[in-house]
C-alpha positions as CSV (number, residue, x, y, z in Angstrom):
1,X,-15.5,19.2,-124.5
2,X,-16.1,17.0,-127.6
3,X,-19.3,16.9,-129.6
4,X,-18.6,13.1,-129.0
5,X,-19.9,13.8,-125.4
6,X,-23.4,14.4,-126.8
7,X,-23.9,11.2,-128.9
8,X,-25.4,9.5,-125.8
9,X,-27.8,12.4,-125.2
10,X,-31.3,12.6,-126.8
11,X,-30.4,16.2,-128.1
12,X,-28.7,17.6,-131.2
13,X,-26.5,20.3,-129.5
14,X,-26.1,22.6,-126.4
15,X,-26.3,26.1,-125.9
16,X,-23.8,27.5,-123.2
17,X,-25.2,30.8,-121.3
18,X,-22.8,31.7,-118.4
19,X,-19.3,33.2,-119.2
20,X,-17.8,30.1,-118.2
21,X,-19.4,27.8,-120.3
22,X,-19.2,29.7,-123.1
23,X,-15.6,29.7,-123.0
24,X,-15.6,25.7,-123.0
25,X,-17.6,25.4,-125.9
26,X,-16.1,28.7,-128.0
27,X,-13.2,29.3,-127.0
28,X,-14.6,33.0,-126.7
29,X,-14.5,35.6,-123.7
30,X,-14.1,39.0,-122.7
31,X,-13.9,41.3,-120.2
32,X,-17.1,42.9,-121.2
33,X,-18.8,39.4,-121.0
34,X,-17.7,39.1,-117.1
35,X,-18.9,41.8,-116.3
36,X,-21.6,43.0,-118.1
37,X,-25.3,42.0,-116.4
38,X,-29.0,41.7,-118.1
39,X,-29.9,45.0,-115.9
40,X,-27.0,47.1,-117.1
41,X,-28.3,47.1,-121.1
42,X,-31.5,48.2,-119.6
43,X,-33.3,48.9,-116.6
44,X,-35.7,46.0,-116.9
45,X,-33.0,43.4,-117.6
46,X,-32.1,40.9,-114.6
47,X,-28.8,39.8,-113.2
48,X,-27.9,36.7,-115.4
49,X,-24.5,37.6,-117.8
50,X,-24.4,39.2,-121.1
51,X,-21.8,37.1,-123.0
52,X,-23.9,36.1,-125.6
53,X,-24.4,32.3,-126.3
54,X,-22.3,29.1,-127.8
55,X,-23.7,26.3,-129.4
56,X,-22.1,23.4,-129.8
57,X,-23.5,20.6,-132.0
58,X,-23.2,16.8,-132.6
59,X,-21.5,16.9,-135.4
60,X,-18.6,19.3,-134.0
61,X,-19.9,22.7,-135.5
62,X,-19.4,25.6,-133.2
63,X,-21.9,28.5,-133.2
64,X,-21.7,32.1,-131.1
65,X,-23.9,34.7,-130.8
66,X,-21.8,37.8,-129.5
67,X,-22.2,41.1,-129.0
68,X,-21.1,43.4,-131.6
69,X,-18.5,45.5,-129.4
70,X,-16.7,42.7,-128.8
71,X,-16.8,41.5,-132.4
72,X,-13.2,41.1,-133.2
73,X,-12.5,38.4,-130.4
74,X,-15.4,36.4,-131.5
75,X,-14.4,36.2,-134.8
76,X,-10.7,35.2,-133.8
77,X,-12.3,32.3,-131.7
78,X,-13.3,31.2,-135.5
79,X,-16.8,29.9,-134.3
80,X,-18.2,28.0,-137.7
81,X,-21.4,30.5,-137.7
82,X,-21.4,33.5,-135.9
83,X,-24.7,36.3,-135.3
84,X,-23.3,39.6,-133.9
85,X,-26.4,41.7,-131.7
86,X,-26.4,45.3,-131.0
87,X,-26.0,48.0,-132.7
88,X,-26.4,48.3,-136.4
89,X,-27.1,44.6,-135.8
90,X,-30.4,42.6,-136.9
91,X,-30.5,41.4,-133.6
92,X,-31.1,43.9,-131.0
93,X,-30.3,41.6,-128.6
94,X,-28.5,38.2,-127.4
95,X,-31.9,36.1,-127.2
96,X,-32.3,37.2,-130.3
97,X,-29.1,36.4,-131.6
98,X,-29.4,33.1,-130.4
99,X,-33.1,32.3,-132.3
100,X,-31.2,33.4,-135.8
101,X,-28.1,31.1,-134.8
102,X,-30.5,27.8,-133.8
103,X,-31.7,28.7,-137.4
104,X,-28.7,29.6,-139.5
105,X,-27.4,26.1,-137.5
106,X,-31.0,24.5,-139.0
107,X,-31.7,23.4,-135.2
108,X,-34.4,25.3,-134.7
109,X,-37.1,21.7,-135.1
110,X,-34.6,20.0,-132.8
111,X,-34.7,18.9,-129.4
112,X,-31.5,21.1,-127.6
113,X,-30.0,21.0,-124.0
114,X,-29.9,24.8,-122.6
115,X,-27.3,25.7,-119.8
116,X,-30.5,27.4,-117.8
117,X,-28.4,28.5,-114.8
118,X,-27.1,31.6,-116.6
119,X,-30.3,32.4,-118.5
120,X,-32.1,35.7,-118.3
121,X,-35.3,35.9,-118.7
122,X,-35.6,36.3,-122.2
123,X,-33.9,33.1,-123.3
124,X,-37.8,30.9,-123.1
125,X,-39.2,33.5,-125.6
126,X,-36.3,33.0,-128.1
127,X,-36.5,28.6,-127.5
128,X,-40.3,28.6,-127.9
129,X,-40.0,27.1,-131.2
130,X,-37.3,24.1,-130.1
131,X,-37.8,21.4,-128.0
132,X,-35.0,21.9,-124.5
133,X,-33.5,20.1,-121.8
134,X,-31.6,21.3,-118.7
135,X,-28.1,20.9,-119.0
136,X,-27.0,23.3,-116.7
137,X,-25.7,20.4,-114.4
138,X,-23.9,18.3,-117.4
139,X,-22.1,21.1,-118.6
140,X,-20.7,21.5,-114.9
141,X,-19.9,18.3,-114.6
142,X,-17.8,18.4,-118.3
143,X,-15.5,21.4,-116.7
144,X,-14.7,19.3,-114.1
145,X,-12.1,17.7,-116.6
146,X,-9.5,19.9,-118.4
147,X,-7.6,19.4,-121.6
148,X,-3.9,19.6,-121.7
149,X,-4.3,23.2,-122.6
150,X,-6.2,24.4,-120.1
151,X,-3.7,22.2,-117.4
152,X,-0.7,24.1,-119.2
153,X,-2.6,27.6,-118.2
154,X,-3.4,26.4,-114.5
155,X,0.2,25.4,-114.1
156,X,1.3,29.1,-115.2
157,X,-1.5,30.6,-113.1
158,X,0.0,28.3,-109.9
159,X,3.7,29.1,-110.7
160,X,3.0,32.7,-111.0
161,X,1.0,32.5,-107.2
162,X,4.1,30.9,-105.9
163,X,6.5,33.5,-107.6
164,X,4.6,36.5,-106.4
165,X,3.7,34.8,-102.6
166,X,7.2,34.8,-102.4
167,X,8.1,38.8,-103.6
168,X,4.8,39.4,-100.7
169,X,6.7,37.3,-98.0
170,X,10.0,39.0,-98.4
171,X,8.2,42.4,-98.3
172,X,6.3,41.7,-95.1
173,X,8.2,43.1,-92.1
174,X,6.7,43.9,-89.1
175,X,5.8,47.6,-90.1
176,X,4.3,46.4,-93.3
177,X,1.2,48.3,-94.6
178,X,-1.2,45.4,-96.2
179,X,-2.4,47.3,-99.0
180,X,1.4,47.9,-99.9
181,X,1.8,43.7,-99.6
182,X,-1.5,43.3,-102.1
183,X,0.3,45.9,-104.9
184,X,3.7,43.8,-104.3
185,X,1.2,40.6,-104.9
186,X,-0.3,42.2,-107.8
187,X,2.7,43.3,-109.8
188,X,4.5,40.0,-109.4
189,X,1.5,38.7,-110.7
190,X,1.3,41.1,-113.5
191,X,4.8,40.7,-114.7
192,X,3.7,37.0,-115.1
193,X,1.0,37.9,-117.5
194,X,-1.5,36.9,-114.9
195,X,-4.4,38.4,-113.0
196,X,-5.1,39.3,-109.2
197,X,-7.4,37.7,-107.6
198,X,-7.4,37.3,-103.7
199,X,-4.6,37.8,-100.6
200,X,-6.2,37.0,-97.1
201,X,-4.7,36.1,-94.3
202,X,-6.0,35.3,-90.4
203,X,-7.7,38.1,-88.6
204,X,-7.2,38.7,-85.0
205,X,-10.3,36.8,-83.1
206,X,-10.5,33.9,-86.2
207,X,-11.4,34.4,-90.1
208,X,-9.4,36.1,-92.3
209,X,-9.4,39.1,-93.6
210,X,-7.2,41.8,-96.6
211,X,-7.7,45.3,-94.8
212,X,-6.4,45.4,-90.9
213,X,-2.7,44.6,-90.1
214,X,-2.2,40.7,-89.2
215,X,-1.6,40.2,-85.3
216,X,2.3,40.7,-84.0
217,X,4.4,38.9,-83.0
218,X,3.2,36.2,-85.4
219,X,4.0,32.9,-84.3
220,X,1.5,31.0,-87.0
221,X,-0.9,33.0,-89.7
222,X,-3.1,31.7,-91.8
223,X,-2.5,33.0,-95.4
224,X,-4.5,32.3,-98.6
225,X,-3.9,33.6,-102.1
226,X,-5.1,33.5,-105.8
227,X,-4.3,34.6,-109.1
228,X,-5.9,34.1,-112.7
229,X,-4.2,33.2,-115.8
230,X,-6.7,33.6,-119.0
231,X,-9.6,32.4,-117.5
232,X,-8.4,29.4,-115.5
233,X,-7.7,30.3,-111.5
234,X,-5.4,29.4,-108.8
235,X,-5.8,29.1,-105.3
236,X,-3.4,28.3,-102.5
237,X,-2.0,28.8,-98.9
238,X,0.5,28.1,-96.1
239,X,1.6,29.3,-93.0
240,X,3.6,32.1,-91.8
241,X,5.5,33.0,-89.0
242,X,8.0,35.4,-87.4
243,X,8.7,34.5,-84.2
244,X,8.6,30.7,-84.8
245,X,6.0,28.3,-83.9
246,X,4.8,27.5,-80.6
247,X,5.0,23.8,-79.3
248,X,0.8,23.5,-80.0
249,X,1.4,25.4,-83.8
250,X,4.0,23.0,-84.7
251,X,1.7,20.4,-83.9
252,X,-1.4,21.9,-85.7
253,X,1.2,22.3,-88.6
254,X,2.1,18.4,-88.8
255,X,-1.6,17.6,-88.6
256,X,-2.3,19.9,-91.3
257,X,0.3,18.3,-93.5
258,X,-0.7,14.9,-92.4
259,X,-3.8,15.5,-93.6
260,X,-2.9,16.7,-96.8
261,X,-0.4,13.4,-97.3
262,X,-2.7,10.9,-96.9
263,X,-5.5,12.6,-98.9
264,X,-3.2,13.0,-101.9
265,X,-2.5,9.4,-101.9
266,X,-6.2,8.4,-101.8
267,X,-7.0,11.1,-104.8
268,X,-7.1,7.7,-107.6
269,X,-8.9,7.4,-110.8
270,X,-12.0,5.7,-110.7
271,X,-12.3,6.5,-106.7
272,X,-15.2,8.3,-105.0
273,X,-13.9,12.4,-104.0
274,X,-15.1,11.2,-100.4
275,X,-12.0,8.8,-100.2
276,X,-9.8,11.8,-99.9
277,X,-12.2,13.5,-97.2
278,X,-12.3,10.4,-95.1
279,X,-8.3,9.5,-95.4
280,X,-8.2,13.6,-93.9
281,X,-10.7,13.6,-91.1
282,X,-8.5,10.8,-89.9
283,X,-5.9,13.4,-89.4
284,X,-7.1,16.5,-88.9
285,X,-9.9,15.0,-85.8
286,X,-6.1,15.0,-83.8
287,X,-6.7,18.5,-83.5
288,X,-9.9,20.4,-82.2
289,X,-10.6,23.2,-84.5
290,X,-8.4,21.9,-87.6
291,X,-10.8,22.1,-90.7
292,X,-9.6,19.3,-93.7
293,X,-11.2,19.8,-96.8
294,X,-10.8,19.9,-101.2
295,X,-12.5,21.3,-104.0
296,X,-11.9,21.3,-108.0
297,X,-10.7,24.1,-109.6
298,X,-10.4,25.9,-113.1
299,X,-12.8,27.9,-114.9
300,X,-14.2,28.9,-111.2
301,X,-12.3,29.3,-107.7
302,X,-14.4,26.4,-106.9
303,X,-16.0,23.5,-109.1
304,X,-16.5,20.1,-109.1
305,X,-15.8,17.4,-107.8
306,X,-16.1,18.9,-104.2
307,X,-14.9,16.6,-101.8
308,X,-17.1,15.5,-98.8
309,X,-18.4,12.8,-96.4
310,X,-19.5,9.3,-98.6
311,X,-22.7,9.7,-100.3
312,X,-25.7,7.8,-102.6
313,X,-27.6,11.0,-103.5
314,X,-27.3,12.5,-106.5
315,X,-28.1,15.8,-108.8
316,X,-29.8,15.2,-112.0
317,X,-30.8,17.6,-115.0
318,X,-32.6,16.7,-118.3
319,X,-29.4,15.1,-119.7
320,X,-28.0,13.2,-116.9
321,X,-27.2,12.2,-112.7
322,X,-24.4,13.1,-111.6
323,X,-23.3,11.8,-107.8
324,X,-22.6,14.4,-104.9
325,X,-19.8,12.0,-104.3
326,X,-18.3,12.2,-107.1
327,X,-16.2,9.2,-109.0
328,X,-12.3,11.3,-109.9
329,X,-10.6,11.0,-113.2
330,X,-8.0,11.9,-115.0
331,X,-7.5,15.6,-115.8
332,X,-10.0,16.7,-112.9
333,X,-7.8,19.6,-110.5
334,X,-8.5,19.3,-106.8
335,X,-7.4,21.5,-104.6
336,X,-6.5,20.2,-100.5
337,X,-6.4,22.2,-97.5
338,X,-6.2,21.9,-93.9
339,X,-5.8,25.2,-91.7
340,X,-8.1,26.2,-88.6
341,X,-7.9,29.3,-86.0
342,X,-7.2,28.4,-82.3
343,X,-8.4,29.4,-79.3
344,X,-4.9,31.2,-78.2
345,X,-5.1,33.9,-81.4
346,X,-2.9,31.7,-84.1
347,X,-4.1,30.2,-87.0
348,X,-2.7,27.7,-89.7
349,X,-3.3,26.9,-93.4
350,X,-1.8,24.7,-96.1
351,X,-3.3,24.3,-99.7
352,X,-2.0,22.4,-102.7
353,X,-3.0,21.5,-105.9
354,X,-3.2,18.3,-107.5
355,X,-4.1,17.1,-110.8
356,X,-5.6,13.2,-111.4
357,X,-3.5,11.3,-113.5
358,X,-3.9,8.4,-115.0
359,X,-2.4,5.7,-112.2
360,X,-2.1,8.4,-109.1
361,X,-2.3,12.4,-108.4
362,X,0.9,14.6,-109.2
363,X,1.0,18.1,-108.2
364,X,0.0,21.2,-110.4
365,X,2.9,23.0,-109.9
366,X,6.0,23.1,-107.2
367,X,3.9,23.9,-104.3
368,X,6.8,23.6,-100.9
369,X,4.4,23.5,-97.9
370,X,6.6,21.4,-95.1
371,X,7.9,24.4,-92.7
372,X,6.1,26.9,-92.5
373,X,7.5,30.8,-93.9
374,X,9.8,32.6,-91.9
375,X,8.7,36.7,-92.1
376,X,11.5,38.9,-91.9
377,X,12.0,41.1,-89.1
């Protein structure tokens, strides 16, 4: 984000409160930030994220307020002010952290937007003396388009998935314990410098599932996986097989991957998400029980734009409307997929990811999906 995005808002600067936000406007996260809640500093605290804050002003300055512990990664985000809270600390506390930023950042007689979706309860007390608007839906809205840098990491997180799908597929014989195929998943991924983050596949009776052993013999499975790279995610799938596909899977399969062709041509600049819905149904109402769908992707295993049937409503916070069908462009990641679970005990899946260029979509990474993945023995 640019602070040339908030020169056609009626505020001065926003204040990012959820881990993922923060990151967008700072440049700063940690583990401790992910994971820490308002209830876990002390009993009376609620379940919104202890990051701290970021503040992000019109004229380009960049302020945190961080916890002390994880003071050495806040100061190598090189905010242009920075208030540390906790201990030894004037500020006991984020909120509080925040009210000395606003003023060391001479914003505290200004009107601000707040990201409110992430806000404990605190956060009104420490704003009483600032005018605020709700931009909890605009700063959504902004992730929806990444920077070259953050399309670099996604591309890393995506060729990693692939790498370490494959080292899981190669392991997978018949006898294979799952929890032995998730470690083979996760140290691939590891050697890659990235992060674990999901490995389902279909569970006997439809759904999916990481714990009980996939039905035998396979003729199609659903499988699903997703890794992390910094704080950007992946999230893919295909279909696997050992015995081969059945007349009725092979036909699933081609629907599936129909479905996906025709919605990656429709994903165009400057057209509405539902175009790539639409162009899918078309396809995938061939076969009862195949489910077409797409969703962004980044900062969160789901974001927007999420794609859907056409649509005039839209969302609105105090800095903006943003449509439910939402208008692509360039640098926005949408993820496709088309898998289902039948009737006779199979299921399919294929996901791919695509980023919006500036004429046409191209994929995220090398993503082969057009036979489905033969198990060994």
């Amino acid at each position: 984000m640019t602070p040339e995005q908030l020169c056609d808002r009626d505020v001065e600067a926003v204040v990012a409160t959820t881990p993922e936000s923060v990151f967008l406007l700072s440049g700063h996260l940690t583990w401790l930030g992910e994971r820490m809640r308002g209830w876990m500093s002390g009993a009376e605290g609620d379940a919104a994220f202890l990051p701290g804050y970021a503040v992000l002003t019109r004229d380009g300055r960049v302020g945190l307020a961080a916890g002390a512990v994880t003071r050495t990664a806040a100061e190598a985000a090189a905010p242009d002010s920075l208030v540390l809270y906790g201990r030894a600390c004037p500020s006991a506390c984020a909120d509080d952290a925040l009210a000395l930023l606003l003023a060391e950042m001479g914003l505290t007689d200004r009107t601000i937007g707040v990201e409110w979706d992430g806000a404990g309860r605190g956060l009104a007390r420490c704003l009483e003396s600032v005018a605020t608007r709700d931009a909890s839906l605009w700063l959504r809205n902004l992730r929806a388009v990444k920077t070259e840098a953050a399309l670099d990491t996604m591309r890393v997180a995506a060729t990693a998935t692939e790498a370490a799908m494959a080292a899981v597929f190669a392991a997978w014989t018949a006898d294979a314990d799952p929890r032995a195929l998730r470690t083979v998943f996760r140290v691939a991924l590891a050697e890659r410098d990235c992060d674990f983050d999901h490995l389902v596949y279909g569970a006997p009776g439809g759904g999916v599932c990481d714990a009980v052993r996939p039905p035998e013999p396979v003729t199609a499975l659903f499988f699903d996986a997703g890794a992390r790279c910094g704080r950007y995610y992946s999230d893919t799938g295909t279909t696997l097989t050992r015995a081969g596909l059945t007349a009725a899977d092979r036909e699933r399969h081609a629907a599936a991957l129909a479905a996906l062709a025709v919605a990656e041509r429709a994903l165009r600049p400057g057209q509405r998400a539902s175009s790539a819905w639409l162009a899918m149904q078309d396809e995938a109402r061939r076969i009862p029980g195949l489910v077409a769908q797409g969703h962004g992707l980044g900062l969160g295993i789901r974001e927007w734009p999420l794609l859907g049937p056409p649509s005039d409503a839209v969302l609105s916070d105090g800095l903006g409307t943003y449509p439910v069908d939402a208008v692509l462009a360039p640098g926005m990641v949408v993820n496709l997929e088309a898998g289902g679970h039948f009737a006779d005990g199979t299921s399919v899946q294929i996901e791919k990811s695509f980023v919006i260029g500036a004429d046409a979509a191209v994929p995220l990474a090398a993503q082969p999906r057009d036979v489905p993945i033969r198990l060994p023995a």
